[in-house]
C-alpha positions in Angstrom: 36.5 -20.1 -0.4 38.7 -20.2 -3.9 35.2 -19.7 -5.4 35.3 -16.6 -3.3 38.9 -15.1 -4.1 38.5 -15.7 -7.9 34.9 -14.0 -8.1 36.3 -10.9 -6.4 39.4 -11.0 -8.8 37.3 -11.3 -11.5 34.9 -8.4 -10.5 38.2 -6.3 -9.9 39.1 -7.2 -13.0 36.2 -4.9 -14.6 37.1 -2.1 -12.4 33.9 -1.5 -11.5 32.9 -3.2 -8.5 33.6 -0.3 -6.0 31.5 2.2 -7.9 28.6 0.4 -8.5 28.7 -1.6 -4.9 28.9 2.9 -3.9 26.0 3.5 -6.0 23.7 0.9 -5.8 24.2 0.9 -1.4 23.3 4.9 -2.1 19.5 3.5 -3.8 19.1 1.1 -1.0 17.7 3.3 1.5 16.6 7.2 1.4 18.4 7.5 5.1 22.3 6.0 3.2 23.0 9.3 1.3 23.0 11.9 4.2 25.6 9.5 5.6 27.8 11.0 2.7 27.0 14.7 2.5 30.5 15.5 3.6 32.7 12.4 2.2 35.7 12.9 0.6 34.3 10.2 -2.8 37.6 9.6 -3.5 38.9 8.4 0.4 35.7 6.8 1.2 36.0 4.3 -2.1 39.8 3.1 -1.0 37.7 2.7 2.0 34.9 0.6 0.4 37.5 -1.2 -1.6 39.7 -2.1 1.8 36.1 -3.2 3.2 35.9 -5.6 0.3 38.5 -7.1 0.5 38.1 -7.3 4.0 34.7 -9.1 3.7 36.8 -11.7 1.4 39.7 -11.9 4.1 38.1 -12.4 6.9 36.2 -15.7 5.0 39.4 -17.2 4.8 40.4 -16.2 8.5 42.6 -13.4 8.2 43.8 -11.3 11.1 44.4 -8.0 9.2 41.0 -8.8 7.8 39.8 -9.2 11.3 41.7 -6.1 12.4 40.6 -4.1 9.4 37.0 -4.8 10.2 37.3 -3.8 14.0 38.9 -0.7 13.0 35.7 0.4 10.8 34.1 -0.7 13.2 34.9 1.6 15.9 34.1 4.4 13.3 30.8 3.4 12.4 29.9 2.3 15.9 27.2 4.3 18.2 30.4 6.3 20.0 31.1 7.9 16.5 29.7 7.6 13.1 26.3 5.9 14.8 25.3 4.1 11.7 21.9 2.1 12.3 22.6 -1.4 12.4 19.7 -2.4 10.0 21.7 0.1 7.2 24.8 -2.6 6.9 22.6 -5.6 5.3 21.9 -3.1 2.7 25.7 -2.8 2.2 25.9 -6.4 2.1 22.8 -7.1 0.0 24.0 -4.1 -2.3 27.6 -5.4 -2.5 26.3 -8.9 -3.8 24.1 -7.2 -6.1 27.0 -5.5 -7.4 29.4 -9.1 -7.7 26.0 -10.5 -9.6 26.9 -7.7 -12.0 30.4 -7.8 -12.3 31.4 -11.2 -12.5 30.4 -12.6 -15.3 30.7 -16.2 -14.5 28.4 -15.1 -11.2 26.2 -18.2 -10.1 23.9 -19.6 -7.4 26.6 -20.6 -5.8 28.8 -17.5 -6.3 26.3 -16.0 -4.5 25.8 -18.4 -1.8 29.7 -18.5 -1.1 29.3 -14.1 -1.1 26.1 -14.4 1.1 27.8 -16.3 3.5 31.2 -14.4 3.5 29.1 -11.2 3.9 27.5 -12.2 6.4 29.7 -13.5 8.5 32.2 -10.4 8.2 29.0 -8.2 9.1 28.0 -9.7 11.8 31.3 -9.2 13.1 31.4 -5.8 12.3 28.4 -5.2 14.1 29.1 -6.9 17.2 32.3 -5.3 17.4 30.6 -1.9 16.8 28.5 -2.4 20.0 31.2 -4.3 21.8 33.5 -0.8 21.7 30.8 1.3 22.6 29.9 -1.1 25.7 33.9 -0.8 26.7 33.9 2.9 27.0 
């Protein structure tokens, strides 16, 4: 997953990745921006950016990673935040859109090696989401 780590550098690099990954997520579905009504911008992009990095992380088998994810998870889960499950591919799909953008040496397999990271952290998250609620 080196492919991995050095696309995310270089799409920090640009210092843009957070903002658009925020804006185009927001397009993605007309039910995503009442999520935000009430967000502090500012927290919830260190959020996005620790969620990034998590994604990335958690590839490579991090336990912070793996930590950090459970933790948003509990937050988003049914218990609290109760964001629909079918809203966090549009994340994902919206935060590879975003890499396509801002790394410019972006490629099939870039994008195979994010689609795979994504997915794998998201699932996670997800089944974690459900698994706290089902403990309570």
């Amino acid at each position: 997953m080196t492919g991995l780590r050095d696309s995310y550098s270089r799409c920090l690099r640009t210092r843009k990745l957070v903002d658009r990954h925020f804006e185009l997520f927001l397009a993605r579905h007309p039910m995503i921006p009442s999520f935000f009504v009430d967000t502090n911008l500012r927290k919830h992009k260190a959020a996005l950016r620790s969620m990034q990095t998590a994604v990335v992380q958690f590839s490579l088998g991090d336990d912070l990673a793996r930590t950090a994810l459970e933790r948003g998870a509990r937050s988003h889960g049914p218990s609290e935040m109760n964001i629909p499950r079918a809203l966090y591919r549009h994340w994902m799909t919206s935060l590879i859109d975003a890499v396509r953008e801002c790394d410019p040496e972006f490629s099939p397999e870039v994008e195979r090696t994010w689609h795979e990271a994504a997915t794998k952290a998201v699932d996670y998250f997800v089944a974690a989401a459900m698994d706290v609620d089902h403990k309570r």
